[in-house]
N, C-alpha and C positions, 0 to 999 in steps of 0.2 A: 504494500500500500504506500501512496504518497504521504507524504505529512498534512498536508490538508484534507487526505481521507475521498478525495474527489475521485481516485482511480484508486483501485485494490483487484488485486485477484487470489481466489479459492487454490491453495494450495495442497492441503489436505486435510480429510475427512473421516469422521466413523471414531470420533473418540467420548468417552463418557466422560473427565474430564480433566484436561490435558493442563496444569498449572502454570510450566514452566518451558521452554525450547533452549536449545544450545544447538551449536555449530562444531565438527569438530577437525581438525584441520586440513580435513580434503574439503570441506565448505559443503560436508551432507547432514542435514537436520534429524534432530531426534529428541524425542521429547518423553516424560514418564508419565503413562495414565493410570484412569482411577479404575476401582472398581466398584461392583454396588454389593452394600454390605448387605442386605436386604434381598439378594438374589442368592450367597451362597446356601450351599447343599442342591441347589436346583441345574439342571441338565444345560443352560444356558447362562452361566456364571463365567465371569469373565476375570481373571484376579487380573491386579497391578502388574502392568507391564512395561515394557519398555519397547518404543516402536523407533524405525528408521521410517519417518515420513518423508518418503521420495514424493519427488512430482505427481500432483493426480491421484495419488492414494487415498484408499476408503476403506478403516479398520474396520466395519463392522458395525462397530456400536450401536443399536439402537433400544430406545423403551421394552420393560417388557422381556418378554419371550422371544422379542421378535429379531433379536441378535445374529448376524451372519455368521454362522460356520469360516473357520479361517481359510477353510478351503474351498470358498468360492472363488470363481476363472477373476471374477471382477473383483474381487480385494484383496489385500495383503495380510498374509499374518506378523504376528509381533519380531520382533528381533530375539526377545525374551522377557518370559513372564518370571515373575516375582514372588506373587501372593498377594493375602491377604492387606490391607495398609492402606494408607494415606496420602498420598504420594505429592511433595510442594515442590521445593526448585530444585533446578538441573544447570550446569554448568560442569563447562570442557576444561579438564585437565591442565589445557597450553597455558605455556605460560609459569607455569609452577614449579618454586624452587624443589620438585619431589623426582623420586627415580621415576627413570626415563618414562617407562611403562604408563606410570600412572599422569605423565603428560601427555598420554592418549588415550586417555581416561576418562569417561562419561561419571561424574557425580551423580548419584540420584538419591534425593532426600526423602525420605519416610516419617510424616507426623506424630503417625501411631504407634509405633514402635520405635522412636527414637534410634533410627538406625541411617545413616550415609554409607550406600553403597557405590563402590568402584565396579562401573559396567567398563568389560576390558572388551570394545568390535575389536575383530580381525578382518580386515575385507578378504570378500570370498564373490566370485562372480560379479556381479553387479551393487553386491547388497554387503551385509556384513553375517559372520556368528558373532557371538558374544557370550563373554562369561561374567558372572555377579559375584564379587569381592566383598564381606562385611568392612567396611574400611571402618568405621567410628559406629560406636552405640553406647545407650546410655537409658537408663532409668530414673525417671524421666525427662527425656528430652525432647518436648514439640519444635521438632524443627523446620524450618519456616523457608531460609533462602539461603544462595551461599554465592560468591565472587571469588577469585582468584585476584589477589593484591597484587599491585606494582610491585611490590618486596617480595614475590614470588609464593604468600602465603596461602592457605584458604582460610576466606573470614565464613561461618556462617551464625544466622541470626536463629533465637527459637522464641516461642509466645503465641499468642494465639488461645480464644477461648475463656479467655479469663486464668490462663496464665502467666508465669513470671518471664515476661521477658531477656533477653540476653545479649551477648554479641563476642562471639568467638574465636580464636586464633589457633591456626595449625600451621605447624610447620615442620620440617624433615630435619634428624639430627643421624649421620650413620656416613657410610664409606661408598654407597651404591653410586655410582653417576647420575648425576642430575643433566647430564646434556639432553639439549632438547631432540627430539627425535626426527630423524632425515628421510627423505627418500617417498617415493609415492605406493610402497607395501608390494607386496606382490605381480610381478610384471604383468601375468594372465587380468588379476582383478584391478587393475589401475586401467589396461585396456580396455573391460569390461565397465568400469566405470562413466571412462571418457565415451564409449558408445551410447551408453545410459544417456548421459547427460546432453549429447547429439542428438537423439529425439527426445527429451525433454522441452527442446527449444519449439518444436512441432507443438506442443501443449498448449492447446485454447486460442490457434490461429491458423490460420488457412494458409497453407504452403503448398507451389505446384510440386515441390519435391519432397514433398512429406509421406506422399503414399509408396513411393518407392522405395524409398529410406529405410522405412517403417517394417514394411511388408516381409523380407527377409527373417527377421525375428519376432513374427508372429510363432514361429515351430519352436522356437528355444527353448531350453531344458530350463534356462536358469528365470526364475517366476518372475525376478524384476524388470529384468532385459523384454521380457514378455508381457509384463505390462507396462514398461515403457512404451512399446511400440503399439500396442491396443490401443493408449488413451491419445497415442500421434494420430491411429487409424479416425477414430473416433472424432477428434476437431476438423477433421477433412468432411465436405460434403459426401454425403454417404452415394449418390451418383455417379460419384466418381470413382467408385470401389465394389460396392457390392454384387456386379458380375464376375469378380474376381473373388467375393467371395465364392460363392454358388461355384465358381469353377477352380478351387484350387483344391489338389490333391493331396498332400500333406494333410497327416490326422490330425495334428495336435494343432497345425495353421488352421486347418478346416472349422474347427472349436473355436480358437481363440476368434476367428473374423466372424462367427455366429454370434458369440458372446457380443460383440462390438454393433453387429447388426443390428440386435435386438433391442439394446441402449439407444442406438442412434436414429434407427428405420425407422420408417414411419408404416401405415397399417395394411397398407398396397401389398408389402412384402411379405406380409404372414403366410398366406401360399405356398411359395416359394421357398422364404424360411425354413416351416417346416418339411417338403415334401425335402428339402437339402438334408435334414436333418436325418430325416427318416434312411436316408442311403446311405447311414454311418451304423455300422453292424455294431454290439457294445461287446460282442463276446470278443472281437477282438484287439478292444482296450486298454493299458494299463489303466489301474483303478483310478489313479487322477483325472484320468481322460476323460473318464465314463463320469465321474462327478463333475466335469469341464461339460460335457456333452449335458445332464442332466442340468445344471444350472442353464443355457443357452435354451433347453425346451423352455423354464420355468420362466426367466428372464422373454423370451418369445412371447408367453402366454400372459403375462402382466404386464408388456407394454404394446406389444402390437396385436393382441387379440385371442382369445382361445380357440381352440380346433374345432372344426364344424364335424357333423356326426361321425361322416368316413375318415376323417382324418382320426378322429379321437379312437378309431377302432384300430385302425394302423397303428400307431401310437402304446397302445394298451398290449397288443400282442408283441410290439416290436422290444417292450420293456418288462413285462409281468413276468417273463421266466426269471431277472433278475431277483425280485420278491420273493423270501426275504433276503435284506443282502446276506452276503459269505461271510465278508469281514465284516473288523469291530467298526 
């Protein structure tokens, strides 16, 4: 957004509710969410997690019951879940007089349990893993926000509630090097990144070379690079692609540009949509696919229309041996 607030754009979505963002020194965002106290023990409970909100992404989140499975075509799952907690500010490592490591090092502060934990990403394909470090904890400590000092320190503050306020100081006393850390990680996933980020620019604009771009890594194994290229597919007028969906022969592309269809198309294409759909076998799926393939019917059915009687028959036989599923 501008500072005048005149221009802003939606950069990511699907969170219940996201406190704090930090940057970390490749310049990819990531933020710590909440979860709803009030939902656990139920089949749709979502705990504190920790998300890499790339371009265009939509965790999920909704009221309710009505929460996305992570393994729908059209969203992302977390980077890593947490638990249970409270989840206030986030702030990146850089900068900090502490060993290297933890200067690439995602903070994430815990209310409710008085806990700062050090999230360690690794990039990996397009996206990252991540592992969760207890770096500080304490009984009681509502902790509230935290900043990396010009003195290399981390300040953070606690309060909140009708508790005793504070303001904190840490800092590294030991032999480990403190040099700040170099280099752009992994050659494979720095490459992968830089392509991420090449249709990222495709996002929320009309480009005559967006669909081409794009299109390639509709089949990608790796889920971000894959939906990178979906939400490129997606800000293209959908006329200028959807023949290419209907004719492309790749399974997993064949999904991904249904999924995109169904988002974008308008109600003309339900026909079509499905009879595409219908000429994708599921017995010879991997099980991603077949849930890629099962969201793209259901996404079809909620925004461009449901199946008319023969189709719904089609449909029913070409799915019902699946029922019930194998796996968990």
């Amino acid at each position: 957004a501008t500072p005048d607030g005149k221009e802003y754009r939606v950069h990511s979505i699907g969170f219940r509710n996201q406190y704090d963002i930090t940057l970390n020194r490749f310049g990819d965002l990531f933020t710590f969410d909440a979860d709803m106290e009030w939902d656990m023990g139920t089949p749709w409970y979502r705990p504190t997690r920790i998300c890499h909100a790339v371009s265009g992404s939509d965790f999920g989140w909704r009221s309710g019951s009505g929460k996305w499975p992570a393994y729908y075509e059209d969203s992302l799952p977390a980077l890593l879940d947490i638990g249970p907690g409270s989840p206030t500010g986030v702030v990146s490592g850089i900068g900090a007089k502490f060993p290297t490591q933890y200067q690439d090092a995602i903070f994430a502060l815990d209310w409710t349990f008085g806990t700062i934990y050090a999230i360690h990403p690794t990039p990996s394909g397009a996206g990252y893993t991540a592992r969760a470090e207890e770096f500080l904890s304490a009984a009681p400590l509502p902790l509230t926000a935290a900043v990396i000092g010009d003195d290399g320190a981390l300040y953070f503050t606690t309060g909140g509630r009708g508790t005793q306020s504070g303001l904190y100081r840490v800092t590294y006393t030991g032999t480990a090097s403190t040099a700040p850390p170099t280099g752009d990680g992994p050659p494979a996933a720095a490459k992968a990144r830089a392509l991420r980020r090449s249709l990222e620019v495709f996002h929320g604009r009309k480009h005559p070379k967006a669909v081409e771009a794009a299109w390639p890594h509709l089949k990608s194994q790796d889920r971000i690079l894959r939906h990178a290229a979906r939400v490129a597919i997606e800000s293209q007028p959908v006329d200028e692609w959807a023949k290419r969906a209907f004719a492309e022969t790749d399974i997993q592309a064949r999904i991904t540009a249904a999924v995109a269809l169904a988002r974008s198309g308008k109600k003309d294409l339900r026909p079509r949509q499905i009879a595409s759909l219908l000429e994708i076998t599921p017995e010879e799926l991997e099980e991603s696919q077949f849930l890629g393939l099962l969201r793209a019917y259901a996404l079809t059915f909620i925004r461009l229309g449901g199946p008319d009687v023969a189709e719904k028959e089609k449909i029913i036989a070409r799915l019902s041996p699946h029922l019930p599923a194998k796996s968990a």
